[in-house]
C-alpha positions as CSV (number, residue, x, y, z in Angstrom):
1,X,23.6,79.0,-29.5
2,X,25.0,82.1,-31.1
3,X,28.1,83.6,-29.2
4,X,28.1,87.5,-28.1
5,X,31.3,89.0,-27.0
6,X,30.8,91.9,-24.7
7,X,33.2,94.5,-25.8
8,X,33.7,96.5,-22.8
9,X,37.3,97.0,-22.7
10,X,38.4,101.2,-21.6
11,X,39.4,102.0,-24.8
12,X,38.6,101.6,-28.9
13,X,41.8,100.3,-29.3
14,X,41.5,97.9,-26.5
15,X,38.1,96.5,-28.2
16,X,39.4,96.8,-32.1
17,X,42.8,94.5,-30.7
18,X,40.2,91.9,-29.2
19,X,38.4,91.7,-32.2
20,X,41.6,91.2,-34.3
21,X,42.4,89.1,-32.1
22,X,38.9,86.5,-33.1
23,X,39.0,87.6,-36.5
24,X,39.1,84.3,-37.9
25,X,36.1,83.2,-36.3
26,X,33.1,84.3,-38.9
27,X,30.0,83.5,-36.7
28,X,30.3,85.5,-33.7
29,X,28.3,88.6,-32.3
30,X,30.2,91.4,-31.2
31,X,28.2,93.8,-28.3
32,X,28.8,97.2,-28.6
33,X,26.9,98.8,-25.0
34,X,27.0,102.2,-23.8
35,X,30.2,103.2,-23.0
36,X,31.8,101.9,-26.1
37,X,29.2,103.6,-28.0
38,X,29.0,106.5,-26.1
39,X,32.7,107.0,-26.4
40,X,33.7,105.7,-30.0
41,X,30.3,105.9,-31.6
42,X,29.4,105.3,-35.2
43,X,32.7,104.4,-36.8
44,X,33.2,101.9,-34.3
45,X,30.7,99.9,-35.8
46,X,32.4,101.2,-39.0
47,X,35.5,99.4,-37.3
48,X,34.8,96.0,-36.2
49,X,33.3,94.9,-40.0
50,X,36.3,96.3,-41.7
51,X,38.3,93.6,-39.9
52,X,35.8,91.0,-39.9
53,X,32.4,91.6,-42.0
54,X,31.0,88.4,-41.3
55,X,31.0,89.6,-37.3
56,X,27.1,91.0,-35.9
57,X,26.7,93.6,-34.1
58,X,24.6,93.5,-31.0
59,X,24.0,97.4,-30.0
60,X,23.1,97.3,-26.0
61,X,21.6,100.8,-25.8
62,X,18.8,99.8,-23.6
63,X,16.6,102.4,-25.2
64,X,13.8,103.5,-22.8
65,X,12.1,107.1,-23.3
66,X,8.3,108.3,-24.6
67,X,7.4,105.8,-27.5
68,X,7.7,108.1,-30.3
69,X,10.9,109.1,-29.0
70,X,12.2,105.6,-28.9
71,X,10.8,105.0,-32.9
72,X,13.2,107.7,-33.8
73,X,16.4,106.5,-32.6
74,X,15.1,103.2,-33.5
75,X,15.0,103.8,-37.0
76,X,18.4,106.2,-36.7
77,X,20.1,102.8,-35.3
78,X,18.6,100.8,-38.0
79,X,20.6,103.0,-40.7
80,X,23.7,102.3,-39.2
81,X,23.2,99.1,-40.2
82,X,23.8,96.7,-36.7
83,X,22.3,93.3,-36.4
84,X,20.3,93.6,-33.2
85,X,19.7,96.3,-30.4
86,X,17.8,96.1,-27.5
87,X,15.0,98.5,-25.7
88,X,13.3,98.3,-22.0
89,X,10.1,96.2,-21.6
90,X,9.3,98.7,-19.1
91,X,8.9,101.1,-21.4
92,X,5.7,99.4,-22.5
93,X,3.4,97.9,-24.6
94,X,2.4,101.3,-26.8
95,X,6.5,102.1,-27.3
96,X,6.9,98.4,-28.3
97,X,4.1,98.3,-31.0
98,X,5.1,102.1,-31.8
99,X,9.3,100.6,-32.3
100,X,7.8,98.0,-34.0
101,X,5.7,99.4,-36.8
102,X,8.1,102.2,-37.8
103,X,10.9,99.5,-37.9
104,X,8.7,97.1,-40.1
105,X,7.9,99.1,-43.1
106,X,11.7,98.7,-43.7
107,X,12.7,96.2,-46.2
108,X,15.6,95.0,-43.8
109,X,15.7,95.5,-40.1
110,X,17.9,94.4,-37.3
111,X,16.4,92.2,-34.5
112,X,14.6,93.6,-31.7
113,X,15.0,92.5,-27.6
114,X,13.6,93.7,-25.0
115,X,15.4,94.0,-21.5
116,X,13.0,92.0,-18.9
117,X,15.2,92.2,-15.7
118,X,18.9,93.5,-15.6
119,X,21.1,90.4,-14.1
120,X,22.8,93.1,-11.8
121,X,19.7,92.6,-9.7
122,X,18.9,90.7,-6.8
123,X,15.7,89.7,-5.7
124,X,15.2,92.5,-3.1
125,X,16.3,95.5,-5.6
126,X,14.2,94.4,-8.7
127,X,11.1,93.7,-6.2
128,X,11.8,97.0,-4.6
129,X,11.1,98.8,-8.4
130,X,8.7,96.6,-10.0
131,X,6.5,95.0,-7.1
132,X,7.0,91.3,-8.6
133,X,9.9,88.8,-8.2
134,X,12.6,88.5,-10.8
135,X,11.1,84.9,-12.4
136,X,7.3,86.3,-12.6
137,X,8.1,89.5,-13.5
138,X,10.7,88.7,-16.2
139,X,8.1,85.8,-17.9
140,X,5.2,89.0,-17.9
141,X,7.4,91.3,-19.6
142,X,8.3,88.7,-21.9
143,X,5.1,87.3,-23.1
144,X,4.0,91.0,-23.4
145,X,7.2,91.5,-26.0
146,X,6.7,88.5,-27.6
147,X,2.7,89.6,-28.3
148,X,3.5,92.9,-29.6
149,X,6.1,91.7,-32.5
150,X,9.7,92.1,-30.6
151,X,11.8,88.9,-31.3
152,X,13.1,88.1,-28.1
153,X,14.3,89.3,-24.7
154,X,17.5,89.7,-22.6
155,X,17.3,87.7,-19.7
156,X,19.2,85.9,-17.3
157,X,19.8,81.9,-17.9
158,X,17.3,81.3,-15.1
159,X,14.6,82.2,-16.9
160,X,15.3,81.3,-20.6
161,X,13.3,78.0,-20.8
162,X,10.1,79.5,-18.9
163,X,10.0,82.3,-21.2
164,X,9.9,79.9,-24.2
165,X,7.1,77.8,-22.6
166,X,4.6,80.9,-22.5
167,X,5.7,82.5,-26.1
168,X,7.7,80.2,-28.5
169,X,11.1,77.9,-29.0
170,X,11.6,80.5,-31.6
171,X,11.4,83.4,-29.6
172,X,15.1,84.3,-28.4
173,X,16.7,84.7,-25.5
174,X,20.0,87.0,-25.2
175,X,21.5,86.5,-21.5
176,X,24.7,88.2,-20.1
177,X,26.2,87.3,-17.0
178,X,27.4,83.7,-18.9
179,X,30.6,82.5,-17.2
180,X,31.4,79.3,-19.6
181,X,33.4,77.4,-16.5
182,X,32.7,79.1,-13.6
183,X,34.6,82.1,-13.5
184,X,34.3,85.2,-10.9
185,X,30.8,86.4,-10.8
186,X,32.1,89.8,-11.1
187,X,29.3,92.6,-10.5
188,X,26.4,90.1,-11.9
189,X,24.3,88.4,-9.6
190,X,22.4,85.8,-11.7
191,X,25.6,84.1,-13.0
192,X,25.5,80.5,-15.3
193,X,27.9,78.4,-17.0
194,X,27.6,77.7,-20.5
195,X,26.6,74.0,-19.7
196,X,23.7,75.5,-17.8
197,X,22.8,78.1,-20.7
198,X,22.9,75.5,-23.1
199,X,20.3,73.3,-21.0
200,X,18.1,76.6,-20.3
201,X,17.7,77.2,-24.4
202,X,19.4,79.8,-24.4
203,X,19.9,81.8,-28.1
204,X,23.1,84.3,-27.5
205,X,25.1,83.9,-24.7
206,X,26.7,86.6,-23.9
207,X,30.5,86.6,-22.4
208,X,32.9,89.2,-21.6
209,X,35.4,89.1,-19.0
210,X,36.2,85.6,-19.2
211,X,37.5,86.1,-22.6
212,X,39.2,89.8,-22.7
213,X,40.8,88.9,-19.7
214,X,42.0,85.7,-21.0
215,X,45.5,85.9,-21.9
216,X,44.3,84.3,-24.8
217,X,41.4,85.5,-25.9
218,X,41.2,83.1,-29.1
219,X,42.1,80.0,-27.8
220,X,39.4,80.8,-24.9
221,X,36.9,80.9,-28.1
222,X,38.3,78.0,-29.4
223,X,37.5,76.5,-26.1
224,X,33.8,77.7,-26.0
225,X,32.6,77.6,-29.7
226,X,32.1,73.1,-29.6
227,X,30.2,73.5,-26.4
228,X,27.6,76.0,-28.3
């Protein structure tokens, strides 16, 4: 497993202190999501590898629009150079294979997910939207991604292992929502510890609160990185 740090904090400087803060730890993943990027936008980025240039960068935009239209900023977020972003699977199977071939004829490009079910759901909303429950409807969208050349998905822990069994061990799973010993679920409703995650197969893990809310913040790493 491959540690993400949701950087979520209300301001730039709030996220840049965090990530001084783990500088000395070369192998993590840094998620930059909407309103971080929305707010700070490109020299963010720009930001977090002058302190540390070994750190990824996950950007969570959730892109979700005409396929065409999703290409474009595909390829605009590939020149600034991030590690990984994500797009809706809902968005279908034309916009994935449309993301997928413009982002392929470059030499380098960053990994693709798709977002099967948000893990702010419960069973009644997502059934509500999409007409399936969470663990059927999550494995479709998956083995859809996986056949039209994505490289994983963002899931919840719950359905990591499943989603490898119909596509591949190689096939990664991203999932939020990962409180390492059972901290506050917060505003997520499909919550796991990191004991559970690593059992489930899961890739990145993704963990926010429970570290910038840490008085601590590195020695919480410290903490989580053996148990990876």
């Amino acid at each position: 497993m491959q540690l993400s740090i949701a950087l979520d904090l209300p301001t730039a400087e709030e996220n840049l202190a965090l990530v001084s803060k783990l500088s000395q730890y070369d192998d993590l993943w840094m998620k930059v999501g909407f309103r971080s990027y929305i707010r700070d936008g490109r020299p963010f980025i720009g930001a977090i590898k002058a302190i540390n240039p070994h750190f990824r960068i996950f950007l969570d935009l959730k892109l979700y629009d005409i396929p065409n239209t999703m290409a474009d900023a595909a390829e605009e977020i590939a020149a600034i150079g991030v590690d990984m972003f994500n797009i809706h699977a809902s968005a279908g199977e034309i916009a994935m294979r449309t993301v997928m071939a413009r982002l392929n004829k470059q030499q380098q490009r960053p990994l693709v997910l798709a977002v099967t079910a948000l893990t702010s759901f419960d069973e009644k909303g997502f059934s509500a939207i999409y007409g399936k429950g969470i663990d059927e409807k999550a494995v479709q969208f998956a083995k859809m991604s996986y056949e039209n050349g994505l490289d994983g998905v963002v899931c919840s822990t719950f359905e990591s292992r499943a989603i490898k069994e119909v596509t591949s061990g190689d096939f990664l799973t991203l999932c939020p929502g990962i409180r390492p010993f059972g901290e506050d679920a917060g505003d997520q409703q499909r919550i796991a510890t990191l004991e559970r995650a690593k059992i489930e197969m899961v890739d990145f893990p993704v963990i926010g609160r429970p570290i910038y809310q840490d008085p601590d913040p590195a020695g919480k790493v410290a903490q989580i990185l053996p148990l990876l």
